[in-house]
N, CA, C and O of each residue as an XYZ file, in Angstrom:
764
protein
N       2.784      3.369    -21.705
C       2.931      2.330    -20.694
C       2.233      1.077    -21.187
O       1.077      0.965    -21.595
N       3.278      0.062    -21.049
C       2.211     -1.511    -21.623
C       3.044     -2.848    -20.875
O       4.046     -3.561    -20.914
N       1.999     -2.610    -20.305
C       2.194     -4.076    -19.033
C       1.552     -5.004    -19.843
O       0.650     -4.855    -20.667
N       2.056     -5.815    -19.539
C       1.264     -7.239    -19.956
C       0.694     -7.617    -18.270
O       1.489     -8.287    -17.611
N      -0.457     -7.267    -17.665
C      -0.851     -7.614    -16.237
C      -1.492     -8.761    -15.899
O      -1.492     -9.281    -14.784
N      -2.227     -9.284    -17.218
C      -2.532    -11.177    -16.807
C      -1.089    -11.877    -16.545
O      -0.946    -12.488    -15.486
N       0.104    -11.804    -17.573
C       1.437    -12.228    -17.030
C       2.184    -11.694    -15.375
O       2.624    -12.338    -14.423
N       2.040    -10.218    -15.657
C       2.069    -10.173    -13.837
C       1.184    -10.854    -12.759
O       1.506    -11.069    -11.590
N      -0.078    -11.175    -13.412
C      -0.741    -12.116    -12.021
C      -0.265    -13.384    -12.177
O      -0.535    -14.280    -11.378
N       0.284    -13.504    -12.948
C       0.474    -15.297    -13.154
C       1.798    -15.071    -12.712
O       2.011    -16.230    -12.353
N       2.895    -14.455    -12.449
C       4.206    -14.238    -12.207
C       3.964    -14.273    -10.319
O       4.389    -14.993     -9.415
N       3.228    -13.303    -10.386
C       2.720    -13.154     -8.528
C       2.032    -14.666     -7.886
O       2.260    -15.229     -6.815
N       1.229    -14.992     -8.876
C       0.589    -16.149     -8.105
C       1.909    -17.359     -8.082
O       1.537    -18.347     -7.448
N       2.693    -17.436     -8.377
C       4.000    -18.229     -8.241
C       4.901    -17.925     -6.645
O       5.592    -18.715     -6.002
N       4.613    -16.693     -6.402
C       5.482    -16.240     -5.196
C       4.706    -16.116     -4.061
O       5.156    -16.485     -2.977
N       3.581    -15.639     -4.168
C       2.649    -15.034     -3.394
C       1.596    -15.711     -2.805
O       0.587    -15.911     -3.481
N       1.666    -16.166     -1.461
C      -0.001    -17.202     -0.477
C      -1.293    -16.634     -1.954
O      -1.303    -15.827     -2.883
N      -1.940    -17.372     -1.526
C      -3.139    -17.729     -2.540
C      -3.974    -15.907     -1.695
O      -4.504    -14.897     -2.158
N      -3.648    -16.384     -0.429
C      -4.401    -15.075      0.455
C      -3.841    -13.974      0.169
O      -4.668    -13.091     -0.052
N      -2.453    -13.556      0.054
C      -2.062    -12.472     -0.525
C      -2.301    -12.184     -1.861
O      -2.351    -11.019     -2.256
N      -2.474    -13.263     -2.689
C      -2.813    -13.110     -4.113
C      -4.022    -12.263     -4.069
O      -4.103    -11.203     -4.690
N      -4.873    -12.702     -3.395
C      -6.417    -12.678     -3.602
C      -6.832    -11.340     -3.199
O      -7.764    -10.681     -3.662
N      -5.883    -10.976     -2.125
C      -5.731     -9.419     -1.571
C      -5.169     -8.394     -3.259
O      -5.579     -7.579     -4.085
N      -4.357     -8.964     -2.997
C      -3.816     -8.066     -4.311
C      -4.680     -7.851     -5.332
O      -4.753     -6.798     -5.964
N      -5.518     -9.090     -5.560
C      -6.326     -8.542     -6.794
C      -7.474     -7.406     -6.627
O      -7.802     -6.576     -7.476
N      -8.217     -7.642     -4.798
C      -8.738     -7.086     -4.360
C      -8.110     -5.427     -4.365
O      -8.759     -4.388     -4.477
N      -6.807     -5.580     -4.221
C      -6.499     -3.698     -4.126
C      -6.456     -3.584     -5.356
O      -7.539     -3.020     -5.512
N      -5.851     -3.729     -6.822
C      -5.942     -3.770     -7.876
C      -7.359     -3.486     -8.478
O      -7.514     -2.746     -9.450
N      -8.225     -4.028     -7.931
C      -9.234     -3.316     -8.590
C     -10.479     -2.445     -7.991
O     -11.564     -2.185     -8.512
N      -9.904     -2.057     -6.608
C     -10.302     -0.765     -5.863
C      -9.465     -0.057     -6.500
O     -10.045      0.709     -7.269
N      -8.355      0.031     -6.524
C      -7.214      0.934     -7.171
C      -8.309      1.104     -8.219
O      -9.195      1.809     -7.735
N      -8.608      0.711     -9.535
C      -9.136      0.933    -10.942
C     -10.005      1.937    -10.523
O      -9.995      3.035    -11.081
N     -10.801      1.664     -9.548
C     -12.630      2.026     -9.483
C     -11.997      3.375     -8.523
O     -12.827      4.284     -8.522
N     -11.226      3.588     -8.027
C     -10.562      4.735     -7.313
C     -10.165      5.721     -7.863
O     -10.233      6.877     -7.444
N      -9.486      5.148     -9.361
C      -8.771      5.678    -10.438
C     -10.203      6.265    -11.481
O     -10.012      7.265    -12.173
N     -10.959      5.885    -11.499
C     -12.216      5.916    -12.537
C     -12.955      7.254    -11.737
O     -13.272      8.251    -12.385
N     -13.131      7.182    -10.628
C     -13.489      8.048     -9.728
C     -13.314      9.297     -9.529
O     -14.112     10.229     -9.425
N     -11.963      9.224     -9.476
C     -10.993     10.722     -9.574
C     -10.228     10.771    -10.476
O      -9.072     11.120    -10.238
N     -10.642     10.425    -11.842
C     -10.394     11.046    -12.888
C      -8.653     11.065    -13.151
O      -8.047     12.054    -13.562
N      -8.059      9.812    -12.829
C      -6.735      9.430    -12.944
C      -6.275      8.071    -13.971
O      -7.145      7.254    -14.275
N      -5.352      7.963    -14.295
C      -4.574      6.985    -15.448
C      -5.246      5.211    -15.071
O      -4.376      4.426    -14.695
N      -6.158      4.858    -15.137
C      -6.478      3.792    -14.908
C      -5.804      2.591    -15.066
O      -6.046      1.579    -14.410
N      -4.500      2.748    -16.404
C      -3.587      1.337    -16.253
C      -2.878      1.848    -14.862
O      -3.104      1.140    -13.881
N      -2.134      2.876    -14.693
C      -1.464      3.001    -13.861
C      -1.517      2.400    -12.702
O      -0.541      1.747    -12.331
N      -2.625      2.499    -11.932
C      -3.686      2.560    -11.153
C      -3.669      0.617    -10.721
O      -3.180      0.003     -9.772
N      -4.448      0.174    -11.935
C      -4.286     -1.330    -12.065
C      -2.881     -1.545    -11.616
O      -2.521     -1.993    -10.528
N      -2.217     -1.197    -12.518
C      -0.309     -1.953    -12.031
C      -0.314     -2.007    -10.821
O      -0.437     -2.961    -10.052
N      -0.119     -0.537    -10.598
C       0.337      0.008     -8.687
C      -0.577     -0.864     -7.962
O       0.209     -1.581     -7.343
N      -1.592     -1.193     -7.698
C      -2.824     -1.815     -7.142
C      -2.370     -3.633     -7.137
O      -2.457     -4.207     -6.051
N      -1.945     -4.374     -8.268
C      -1.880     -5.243     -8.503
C      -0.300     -5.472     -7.656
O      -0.088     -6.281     -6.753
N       0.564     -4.618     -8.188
C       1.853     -4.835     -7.533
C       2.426     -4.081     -5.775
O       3.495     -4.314     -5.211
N       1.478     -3.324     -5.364
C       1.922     -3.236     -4.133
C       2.478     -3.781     -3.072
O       3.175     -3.161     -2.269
N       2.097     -5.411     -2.988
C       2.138     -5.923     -1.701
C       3.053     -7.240     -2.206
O       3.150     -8.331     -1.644
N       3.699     -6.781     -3.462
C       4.971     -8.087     -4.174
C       5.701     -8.453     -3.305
O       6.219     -9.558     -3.461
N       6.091     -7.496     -1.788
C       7.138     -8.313     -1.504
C       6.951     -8.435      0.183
O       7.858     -8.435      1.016
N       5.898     -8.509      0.356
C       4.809     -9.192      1.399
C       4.694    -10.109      2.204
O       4.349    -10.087      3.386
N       5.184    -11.474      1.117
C       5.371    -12.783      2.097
C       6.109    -13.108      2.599
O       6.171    -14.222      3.119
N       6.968    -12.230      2.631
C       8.712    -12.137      3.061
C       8.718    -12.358      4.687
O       8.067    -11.729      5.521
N       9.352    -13.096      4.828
C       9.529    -12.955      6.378
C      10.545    -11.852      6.805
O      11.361    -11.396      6.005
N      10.448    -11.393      8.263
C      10.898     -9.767      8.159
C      12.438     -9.609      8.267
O      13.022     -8.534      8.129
N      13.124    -10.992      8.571
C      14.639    -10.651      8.637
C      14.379    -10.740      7.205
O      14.548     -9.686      6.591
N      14.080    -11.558      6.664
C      14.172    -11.290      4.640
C      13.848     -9.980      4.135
O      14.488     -9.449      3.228
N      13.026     -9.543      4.617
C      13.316     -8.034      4.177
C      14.283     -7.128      4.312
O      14.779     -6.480      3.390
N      14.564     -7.067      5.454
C      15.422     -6.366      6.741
C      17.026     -6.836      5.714
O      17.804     -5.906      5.499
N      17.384     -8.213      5.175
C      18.244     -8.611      4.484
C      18.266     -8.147      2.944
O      19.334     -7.948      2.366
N      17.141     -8.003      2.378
C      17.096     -7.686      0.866
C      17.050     -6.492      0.888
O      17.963     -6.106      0.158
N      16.446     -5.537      1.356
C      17.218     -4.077      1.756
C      18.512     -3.792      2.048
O      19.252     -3.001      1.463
N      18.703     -4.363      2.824
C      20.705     -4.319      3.090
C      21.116     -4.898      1.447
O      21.838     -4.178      0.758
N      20.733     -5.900      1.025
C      21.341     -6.479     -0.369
C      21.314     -4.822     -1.341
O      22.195     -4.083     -1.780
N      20.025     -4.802     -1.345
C      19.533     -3.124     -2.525
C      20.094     -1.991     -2.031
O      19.936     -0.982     -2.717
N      20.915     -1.860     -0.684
C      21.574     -0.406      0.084
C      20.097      0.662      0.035
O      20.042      1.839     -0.321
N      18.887     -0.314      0.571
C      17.456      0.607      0.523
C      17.536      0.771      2.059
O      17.722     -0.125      2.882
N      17.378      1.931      2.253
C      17.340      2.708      3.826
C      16.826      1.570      4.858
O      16.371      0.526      4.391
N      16.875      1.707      5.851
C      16.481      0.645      6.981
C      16.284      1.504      8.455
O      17.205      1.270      9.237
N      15.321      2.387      8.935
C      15.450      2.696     10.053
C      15.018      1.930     11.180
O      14.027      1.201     11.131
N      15.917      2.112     12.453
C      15.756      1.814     13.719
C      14.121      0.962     14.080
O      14.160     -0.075     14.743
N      12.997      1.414     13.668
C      11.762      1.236     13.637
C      11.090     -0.074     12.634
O      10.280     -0.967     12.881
N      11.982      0.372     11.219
C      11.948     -0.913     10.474
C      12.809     -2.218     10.677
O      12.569     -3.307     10.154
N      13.795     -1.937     11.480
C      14.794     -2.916     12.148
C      13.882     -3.815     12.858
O      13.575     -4.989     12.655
N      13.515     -2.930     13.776
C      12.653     -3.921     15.046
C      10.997     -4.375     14.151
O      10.241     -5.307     14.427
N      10.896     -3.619     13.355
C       9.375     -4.681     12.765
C       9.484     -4.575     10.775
O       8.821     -4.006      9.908
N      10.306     -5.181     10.784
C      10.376     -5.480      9.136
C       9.481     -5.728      8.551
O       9.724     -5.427      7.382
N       8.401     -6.170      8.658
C       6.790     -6.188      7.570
C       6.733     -4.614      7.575
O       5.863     -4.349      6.746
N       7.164     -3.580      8.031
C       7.259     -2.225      7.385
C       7.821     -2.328      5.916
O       7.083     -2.086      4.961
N       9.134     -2.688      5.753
C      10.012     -3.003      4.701
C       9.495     -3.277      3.525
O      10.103     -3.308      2.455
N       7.919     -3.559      3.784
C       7.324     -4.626      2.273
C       7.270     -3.569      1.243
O       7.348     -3.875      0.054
N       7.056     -1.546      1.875
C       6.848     -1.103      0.524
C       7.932     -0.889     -0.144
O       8.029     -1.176     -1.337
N       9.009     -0.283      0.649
C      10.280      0.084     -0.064
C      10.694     -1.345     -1.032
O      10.761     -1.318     -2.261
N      10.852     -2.107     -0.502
C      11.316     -3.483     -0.877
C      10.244     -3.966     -2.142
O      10.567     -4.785     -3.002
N       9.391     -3.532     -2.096
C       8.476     -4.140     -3.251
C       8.914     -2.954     -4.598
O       9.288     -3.273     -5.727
N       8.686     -1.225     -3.938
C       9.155     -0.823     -4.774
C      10.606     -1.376     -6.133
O      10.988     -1.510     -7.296
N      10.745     -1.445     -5.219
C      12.348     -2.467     -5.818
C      12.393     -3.349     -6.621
O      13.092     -3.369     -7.634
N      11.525     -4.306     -6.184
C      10.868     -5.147     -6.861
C      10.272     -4.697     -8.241
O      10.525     -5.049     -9.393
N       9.490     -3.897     -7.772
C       8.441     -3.689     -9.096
C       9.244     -2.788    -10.175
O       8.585     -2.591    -11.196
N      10.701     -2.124    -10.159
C      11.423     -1.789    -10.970
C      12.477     -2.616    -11.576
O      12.950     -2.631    -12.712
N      12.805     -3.547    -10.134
C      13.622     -4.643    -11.021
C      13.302     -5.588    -11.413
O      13.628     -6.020    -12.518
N      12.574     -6.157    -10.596
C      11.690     -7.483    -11.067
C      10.722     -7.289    -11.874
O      10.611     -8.342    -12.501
N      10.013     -6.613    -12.200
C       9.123     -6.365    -13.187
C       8.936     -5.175    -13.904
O       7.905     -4.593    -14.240
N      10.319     -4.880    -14.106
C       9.988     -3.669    -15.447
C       9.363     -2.474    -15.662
O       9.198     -1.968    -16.772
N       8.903     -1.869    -14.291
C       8.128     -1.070    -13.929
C       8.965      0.506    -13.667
O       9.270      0.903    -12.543
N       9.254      1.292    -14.987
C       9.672      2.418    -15.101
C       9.265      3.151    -14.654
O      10.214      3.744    -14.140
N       8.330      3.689    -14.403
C       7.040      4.711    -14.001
C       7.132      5.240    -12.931
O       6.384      4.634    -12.164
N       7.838      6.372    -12.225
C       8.160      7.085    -11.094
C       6.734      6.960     -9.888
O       6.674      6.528     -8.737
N       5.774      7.529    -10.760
C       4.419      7.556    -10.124
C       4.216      5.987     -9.383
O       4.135      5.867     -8.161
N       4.166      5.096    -10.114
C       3.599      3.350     -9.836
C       4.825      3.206     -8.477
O       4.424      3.099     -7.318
N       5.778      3.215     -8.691
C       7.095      3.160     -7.700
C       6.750      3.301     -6.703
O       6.348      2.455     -5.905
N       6.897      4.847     -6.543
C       6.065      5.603     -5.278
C       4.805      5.362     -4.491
O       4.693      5.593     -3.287
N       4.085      4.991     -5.091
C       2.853      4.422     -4.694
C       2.851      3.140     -4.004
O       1.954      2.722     -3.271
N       3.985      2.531     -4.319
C       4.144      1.147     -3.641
C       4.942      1.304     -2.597
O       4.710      0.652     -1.578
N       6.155      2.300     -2.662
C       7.102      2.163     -1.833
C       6.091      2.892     -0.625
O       6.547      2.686      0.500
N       4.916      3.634     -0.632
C       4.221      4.897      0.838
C       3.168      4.123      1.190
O       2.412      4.548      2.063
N       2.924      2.846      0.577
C       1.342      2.323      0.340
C       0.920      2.134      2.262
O      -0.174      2.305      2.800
N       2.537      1.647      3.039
C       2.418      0.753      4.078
C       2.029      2.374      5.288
O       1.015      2.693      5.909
N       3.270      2.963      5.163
C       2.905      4.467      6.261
C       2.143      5.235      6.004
O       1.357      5.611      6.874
N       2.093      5.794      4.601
C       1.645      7.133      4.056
C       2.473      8.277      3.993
O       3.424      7.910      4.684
N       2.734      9.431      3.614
C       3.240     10.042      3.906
C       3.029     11.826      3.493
O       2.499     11.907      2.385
N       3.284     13.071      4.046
C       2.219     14.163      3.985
C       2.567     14.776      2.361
O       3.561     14.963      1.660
N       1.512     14.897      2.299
C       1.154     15.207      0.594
C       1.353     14.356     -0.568
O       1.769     14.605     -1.699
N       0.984     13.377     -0.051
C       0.680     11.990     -1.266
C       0.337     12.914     -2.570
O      -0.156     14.023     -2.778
N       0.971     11.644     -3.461
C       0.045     12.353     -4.557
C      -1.090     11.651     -4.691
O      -1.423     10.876     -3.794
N      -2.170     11.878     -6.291
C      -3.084     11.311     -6.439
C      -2.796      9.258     -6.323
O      -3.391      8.303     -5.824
N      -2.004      9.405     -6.828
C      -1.640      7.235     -7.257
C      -1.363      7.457     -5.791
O      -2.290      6.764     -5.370
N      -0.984      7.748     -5.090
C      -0.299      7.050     -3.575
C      -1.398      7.052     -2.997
O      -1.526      6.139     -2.181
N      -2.420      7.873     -3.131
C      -3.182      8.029     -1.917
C      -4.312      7.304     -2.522
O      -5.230      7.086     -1.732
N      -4.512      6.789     -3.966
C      -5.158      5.686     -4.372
C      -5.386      4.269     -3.736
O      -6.313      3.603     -3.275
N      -3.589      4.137     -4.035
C      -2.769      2.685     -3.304
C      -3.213      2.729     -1.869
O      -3.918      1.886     -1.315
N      -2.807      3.609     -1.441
C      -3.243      3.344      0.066
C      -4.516      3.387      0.538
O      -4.785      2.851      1.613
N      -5.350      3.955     -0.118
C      -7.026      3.845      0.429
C      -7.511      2.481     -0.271
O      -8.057      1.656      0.462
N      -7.374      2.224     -1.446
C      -7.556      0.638     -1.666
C      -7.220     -0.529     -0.891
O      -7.848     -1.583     -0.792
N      -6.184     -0.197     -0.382
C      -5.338     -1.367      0.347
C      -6.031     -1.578      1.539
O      -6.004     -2.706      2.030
N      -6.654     -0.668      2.093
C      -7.298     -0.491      2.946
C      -8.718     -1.209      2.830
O      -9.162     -2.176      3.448
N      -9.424     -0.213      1.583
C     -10.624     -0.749      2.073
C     -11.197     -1.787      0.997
O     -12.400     -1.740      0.739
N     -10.407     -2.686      0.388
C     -10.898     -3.492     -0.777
C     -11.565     -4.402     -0.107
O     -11.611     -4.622      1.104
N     -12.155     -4.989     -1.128
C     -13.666     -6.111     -0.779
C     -13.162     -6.996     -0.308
O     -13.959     -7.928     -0.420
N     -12.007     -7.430      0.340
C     -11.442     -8.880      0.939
C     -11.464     -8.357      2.190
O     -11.680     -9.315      2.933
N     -11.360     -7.363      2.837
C     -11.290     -6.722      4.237
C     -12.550     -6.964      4.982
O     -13.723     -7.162      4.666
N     -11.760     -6.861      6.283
C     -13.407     -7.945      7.187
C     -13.592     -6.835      8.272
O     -12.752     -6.475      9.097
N     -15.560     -6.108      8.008
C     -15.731     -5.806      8.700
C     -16.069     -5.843     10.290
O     -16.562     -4.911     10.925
N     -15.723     -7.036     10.766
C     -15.161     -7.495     11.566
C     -14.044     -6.914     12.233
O     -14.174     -6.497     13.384
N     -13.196     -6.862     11.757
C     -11.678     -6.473     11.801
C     -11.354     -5.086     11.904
O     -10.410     -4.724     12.606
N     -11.996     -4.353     11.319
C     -12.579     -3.135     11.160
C     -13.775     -2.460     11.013
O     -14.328     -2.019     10.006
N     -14.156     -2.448     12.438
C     -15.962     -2.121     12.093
C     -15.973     -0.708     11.683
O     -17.187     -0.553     11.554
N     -15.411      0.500     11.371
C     -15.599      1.875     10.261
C     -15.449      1.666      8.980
O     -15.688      2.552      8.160
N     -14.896      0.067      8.534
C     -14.799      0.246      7.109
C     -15.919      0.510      5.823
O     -15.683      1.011      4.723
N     -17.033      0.066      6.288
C     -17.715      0.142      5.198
C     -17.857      1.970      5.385
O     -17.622      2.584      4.344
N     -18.210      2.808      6.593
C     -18.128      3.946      6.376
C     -16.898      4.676      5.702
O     -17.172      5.757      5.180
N     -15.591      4.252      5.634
C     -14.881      4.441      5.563
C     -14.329      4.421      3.395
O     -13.552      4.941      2.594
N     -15.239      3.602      3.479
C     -15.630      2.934      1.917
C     -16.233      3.791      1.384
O     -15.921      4.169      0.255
N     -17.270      4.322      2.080
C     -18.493      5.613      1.097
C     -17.613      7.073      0.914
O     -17.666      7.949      0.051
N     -16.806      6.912      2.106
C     -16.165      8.069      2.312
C     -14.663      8.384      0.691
O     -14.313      9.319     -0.029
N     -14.414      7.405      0.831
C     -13.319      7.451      0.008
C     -13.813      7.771     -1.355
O     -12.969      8.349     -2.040
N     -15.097      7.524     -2.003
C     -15.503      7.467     -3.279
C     -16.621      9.093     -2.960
O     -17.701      9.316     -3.509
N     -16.003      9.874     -2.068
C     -16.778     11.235     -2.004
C     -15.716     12.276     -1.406
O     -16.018     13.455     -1.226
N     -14.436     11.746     -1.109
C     -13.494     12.424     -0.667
C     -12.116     11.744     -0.337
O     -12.106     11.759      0.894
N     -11.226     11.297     -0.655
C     -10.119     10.797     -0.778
C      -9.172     11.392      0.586
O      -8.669     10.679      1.454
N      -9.092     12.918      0.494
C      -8.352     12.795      1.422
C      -8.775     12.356      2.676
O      -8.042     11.689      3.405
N     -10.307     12.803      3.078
C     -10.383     12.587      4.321
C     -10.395     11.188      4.304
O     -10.619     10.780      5.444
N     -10.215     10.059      3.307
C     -10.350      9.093      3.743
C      -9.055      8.588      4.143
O      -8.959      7.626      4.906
N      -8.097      9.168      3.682
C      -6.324      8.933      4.296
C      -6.343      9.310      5.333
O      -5.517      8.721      6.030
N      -7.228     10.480      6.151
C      -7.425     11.082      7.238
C      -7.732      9.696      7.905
O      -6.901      9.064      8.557
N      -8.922      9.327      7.686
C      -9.668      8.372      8.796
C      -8.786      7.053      8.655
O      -8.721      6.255      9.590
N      -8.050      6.834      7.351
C      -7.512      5.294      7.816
C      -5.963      5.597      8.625
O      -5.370      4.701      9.225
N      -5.533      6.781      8.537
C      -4.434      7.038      9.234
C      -4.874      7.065     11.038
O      -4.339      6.467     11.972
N      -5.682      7.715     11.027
C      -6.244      7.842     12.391
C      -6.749      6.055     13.138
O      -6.574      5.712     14.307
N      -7.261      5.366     12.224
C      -7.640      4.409     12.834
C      -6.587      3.253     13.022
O      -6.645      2.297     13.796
N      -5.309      3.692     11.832
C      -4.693      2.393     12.535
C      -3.540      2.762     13.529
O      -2.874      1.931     14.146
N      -3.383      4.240     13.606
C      -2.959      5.231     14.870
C      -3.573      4.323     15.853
O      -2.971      3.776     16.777
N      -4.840      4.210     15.571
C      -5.972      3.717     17.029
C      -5.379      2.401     17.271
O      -5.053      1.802     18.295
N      -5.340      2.149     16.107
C      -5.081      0.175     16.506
C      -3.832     -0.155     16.920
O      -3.516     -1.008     17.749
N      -3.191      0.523     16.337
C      -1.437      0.200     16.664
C      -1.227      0.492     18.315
O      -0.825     -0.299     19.169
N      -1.547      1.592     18.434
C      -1.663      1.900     20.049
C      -2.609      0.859     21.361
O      -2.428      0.539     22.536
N      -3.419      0.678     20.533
C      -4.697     -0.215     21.472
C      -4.054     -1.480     21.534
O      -4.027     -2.062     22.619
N      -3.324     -2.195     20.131
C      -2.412     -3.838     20.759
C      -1.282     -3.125     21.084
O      -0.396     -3.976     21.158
N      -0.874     -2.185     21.290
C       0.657     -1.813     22.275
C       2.329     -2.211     21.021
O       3.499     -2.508     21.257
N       1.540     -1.992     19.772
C       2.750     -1.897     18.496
C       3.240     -0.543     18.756
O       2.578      0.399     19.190
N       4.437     -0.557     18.452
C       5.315      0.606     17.920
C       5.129      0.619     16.461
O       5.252     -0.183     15.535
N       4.585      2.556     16.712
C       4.372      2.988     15.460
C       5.373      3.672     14.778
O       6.256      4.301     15.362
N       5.302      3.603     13.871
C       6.623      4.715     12.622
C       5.974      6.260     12.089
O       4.978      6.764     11.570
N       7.085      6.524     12.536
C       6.797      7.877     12.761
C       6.338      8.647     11.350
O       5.699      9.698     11.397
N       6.731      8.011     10.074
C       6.226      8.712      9.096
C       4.625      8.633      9.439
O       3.964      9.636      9.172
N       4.092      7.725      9.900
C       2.479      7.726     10.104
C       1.752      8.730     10.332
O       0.872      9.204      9.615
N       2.336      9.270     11.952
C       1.835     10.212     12.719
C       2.384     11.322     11.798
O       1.443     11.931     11.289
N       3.431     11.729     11.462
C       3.572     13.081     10.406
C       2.408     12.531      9.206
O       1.562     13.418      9.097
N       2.256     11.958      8.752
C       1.003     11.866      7.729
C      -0.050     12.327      8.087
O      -0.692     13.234      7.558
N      -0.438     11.337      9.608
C      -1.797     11.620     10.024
C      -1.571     13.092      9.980
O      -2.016     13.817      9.090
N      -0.859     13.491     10.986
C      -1.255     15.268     11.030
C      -1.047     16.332     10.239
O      -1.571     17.398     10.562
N      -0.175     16.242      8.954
C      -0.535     16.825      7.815
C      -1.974     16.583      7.809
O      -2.737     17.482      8.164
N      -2.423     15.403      7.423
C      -3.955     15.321      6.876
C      -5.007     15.772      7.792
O      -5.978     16.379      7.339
N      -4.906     15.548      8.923
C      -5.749     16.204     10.259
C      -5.936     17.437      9.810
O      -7.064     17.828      9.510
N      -4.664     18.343      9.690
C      -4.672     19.421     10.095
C      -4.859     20.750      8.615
O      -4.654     21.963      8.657
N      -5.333     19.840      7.396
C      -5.662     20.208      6.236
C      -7.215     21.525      5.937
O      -7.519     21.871      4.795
């Protein structure tokens, strides 16, 4: 595998808010230190991390539309809130738009947003980074820093607790949730 990944940040910072940039670099290198941790492919890790959230700034009929363009699934749930769409749609991205062969890196981008039960190691990387990287405001989330110690001493339960908490949040502002979530959460609950 050989990314050229200073050219992918310079490719992203062309498309991508300065704030999403800055996020991205932030999961990108929780991803690494996640990857270093549990004893996994560290470029990999970087890519997936760096490229997760490629197709992000999209406004959600643009997603909802570039999915219909790619014939990439669209359910009822992603209809009515298209910022779901960003992983499948990025996946996409990150194979067509950027060259990204790698079944593992794919996957990891396309589950980063729901989760889903029995992640592998890279997915459940992507998604606990995304979560708890150093741009995230404990503010916004007052369990994160616990949530932070947790992940670098146990991974799954930390898919446990961020599944559960944005279960909490989605419900508490009155969002409709997607159902791959709750099948995640309770695989992992019930581990």
């Amino acid at each position: 595998m050989d990314y050229d990944v200073l050219d992918l940040q310079k490719k992203l910072s062309k498309i991508m808010s300065a704030k999403r940039l800055y996020h991205s670099l932030g999961v990108q290198g929780m991803s690494l230190a996640l990857a270093i941790r549990y004893g996994y492919d560290m470029d990999k890790a970087n890519l997936a991390g760096l490229l997760h959230d490629c197709a992000k700034d999209l406004e959600d009929e643009e997603l909802i539309k570039e999915c219909n363009t790619y014939n990439l699934p669209v359910s009822p749930v992603e209809t009515r809130n298209g910022f779901l769409l960003h992983g499948k749609l990025g996946a996409y991205y990150a194979q067509h738009k950027y060259g990204v062969d790698d079944s593992e890196i794919i996957s990891s981008i396309y589950w980063h947003t729901t989760g889903r039960p029995d992640m592998t190691l890279l997915e459940k990387i992507v998604f606990v980074a995304d979560y708890i990287e150093p741009n995230r405001s404990v503010k916004r989330i007052p369990e994160l820093n616990t949530i932070r110690a947790i992940a670098f001493a146990d991974l799954d339960k930390a898919v446990t607790e961020i599944l559960k908490n944005t279960l909490l949040y989605l419900e508490k502002q009155g969002q409709e949730i997607d159902n791959l979530t709750v099948v995640a959460y309770d695989y992992y609950r019930n581990r």
